[in-house]
C-alpha positions in Angstrom: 0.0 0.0 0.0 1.3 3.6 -0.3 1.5 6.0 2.0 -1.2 8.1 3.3 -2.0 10.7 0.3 -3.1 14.3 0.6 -6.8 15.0 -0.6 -4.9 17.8 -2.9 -6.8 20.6 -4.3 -5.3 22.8 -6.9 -5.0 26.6 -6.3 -4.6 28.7 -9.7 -2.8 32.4 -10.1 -6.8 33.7 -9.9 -7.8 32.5 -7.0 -9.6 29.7 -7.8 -9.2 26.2 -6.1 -9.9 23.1 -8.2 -10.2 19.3 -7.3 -8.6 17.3 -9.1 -6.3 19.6 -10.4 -5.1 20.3 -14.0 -2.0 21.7 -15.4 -3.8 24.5 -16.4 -7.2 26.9 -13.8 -10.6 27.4 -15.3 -9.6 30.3 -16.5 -6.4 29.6 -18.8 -4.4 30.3 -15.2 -1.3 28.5 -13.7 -1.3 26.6 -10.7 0.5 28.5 -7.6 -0.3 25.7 -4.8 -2.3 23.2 -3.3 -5.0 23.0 -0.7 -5.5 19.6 1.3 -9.5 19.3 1.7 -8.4 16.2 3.9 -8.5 19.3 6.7 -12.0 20.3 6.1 -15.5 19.2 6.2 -17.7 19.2 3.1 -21.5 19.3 2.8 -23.6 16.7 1.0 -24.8 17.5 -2.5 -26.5 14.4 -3.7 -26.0 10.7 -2.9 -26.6 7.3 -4.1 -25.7 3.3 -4.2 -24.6 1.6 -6.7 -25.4 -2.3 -6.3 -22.9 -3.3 -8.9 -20.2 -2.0 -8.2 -16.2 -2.9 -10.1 -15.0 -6.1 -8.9 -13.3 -5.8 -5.7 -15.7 -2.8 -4.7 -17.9 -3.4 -1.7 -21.6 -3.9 -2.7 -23.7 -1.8 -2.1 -21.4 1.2 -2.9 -22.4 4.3 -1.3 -21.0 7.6 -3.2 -21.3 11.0 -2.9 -21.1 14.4 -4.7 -19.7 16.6 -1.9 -19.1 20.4 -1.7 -16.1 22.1 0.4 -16.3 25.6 1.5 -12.5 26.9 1.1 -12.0 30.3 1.7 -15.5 31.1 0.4 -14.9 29.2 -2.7 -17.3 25.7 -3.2 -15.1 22.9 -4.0 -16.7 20.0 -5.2 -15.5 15.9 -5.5 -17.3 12.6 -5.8 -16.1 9.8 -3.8 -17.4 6.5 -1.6 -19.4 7.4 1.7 -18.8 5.2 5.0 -22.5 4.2 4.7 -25.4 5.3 3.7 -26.7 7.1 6.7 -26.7 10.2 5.4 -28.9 12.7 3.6 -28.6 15.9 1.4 -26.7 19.2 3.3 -25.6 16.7 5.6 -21.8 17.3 6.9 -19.2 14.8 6.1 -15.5 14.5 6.8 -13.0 12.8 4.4 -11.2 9.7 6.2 -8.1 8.1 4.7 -8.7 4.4 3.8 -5.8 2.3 2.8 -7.7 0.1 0.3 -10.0 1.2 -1.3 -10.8 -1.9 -3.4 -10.0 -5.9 -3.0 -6.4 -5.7 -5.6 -6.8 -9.8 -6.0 -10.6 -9.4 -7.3 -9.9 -8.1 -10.8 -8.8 -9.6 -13.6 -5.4 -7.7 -13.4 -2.6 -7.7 -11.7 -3.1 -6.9 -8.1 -0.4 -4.9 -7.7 -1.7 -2.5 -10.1 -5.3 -2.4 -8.5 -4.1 -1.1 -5.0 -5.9 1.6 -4.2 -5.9 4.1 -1.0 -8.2 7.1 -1.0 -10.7 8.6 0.6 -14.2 7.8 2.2 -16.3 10.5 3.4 -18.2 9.7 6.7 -20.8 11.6 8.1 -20.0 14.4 11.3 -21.9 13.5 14.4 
C-alpha cells in the first residue's frame, strides 16, 4: 500500500481552487499551490448506491457528490461514503482508507489495482 495521500486541491494564479487539479485553472491560469480538503468538512450534495459495483468494490457502494467551502470558494468531489446514513446538506469529513478496493478481485494484476483514497463519513 502507499503511503497516506493528501486529498490535494489545486489553487490557480486567480484564485480559484480546483479538485482534481489540472496543469492549467478554469480560466487559462497556472497553478501556484495546493489546498488539502483532507482538513475540512464538506456538505452533501447528492448521494446514491450503486449495487454493482467494479469487482473488488464493496456492494452496495455508497458515493457521494460533496461540496467544500475553502476560503468562500465551493469545491466540489465525488467519492465513496462510510455508509449510507446520510442525507442531502448533511456534513461529512474525508477519512483516509488504505484500500479502497480488493487488488486480488480483478482480472489484473493486483499490484496494479491497490488503491488508498478517501471515504467521506458523516460528522456527528
Amino acid at each position: 500500500m502507499t503511503e497516506r495521500n493528501a486529498l490535494t486541491a489545486t489553487r490557480y494564479e486567480d484564485d480559484t481552487i480546483s479538485y482534481p487539479g489540472h496543469p492549467v485553472g478554469p480560466d487559462g491560469s497556472e497553478p501556484v499551490g495546493t489546498v488539502d480538503l483532507s482538513e475540512h468538512t464538506a456538505t452533501v450534495v447528492t448521494w446514491t448506491t450503486s449495487a454493482a459495483a467494479p469487482p473488488g468494490v464493496r456492494e452496495p457502494n455508497h458515493l457521494a457528490i460533496v461540496e467544500f467551502d475553502v476560503e468562500g470558494q465551493s469545491v466540489r468531489a465525488i467519492g465513496q461514503l462510510t455508509s449510507d446514513a446520510v442525507e442531502i446538506g448533511d456534513t461529512v469529513r474525508p477519512v483516509y482508507v488504505e484500500q479502497l478496493r480488493e487488488p486480488g478481485a480483478g482480472i489484473r494484476e493486483p499490484e496494479s489495482q491497490e488503491w488508498d483514497g478517501y471515504r467521506f463519513e458523516p460528522v456527528e
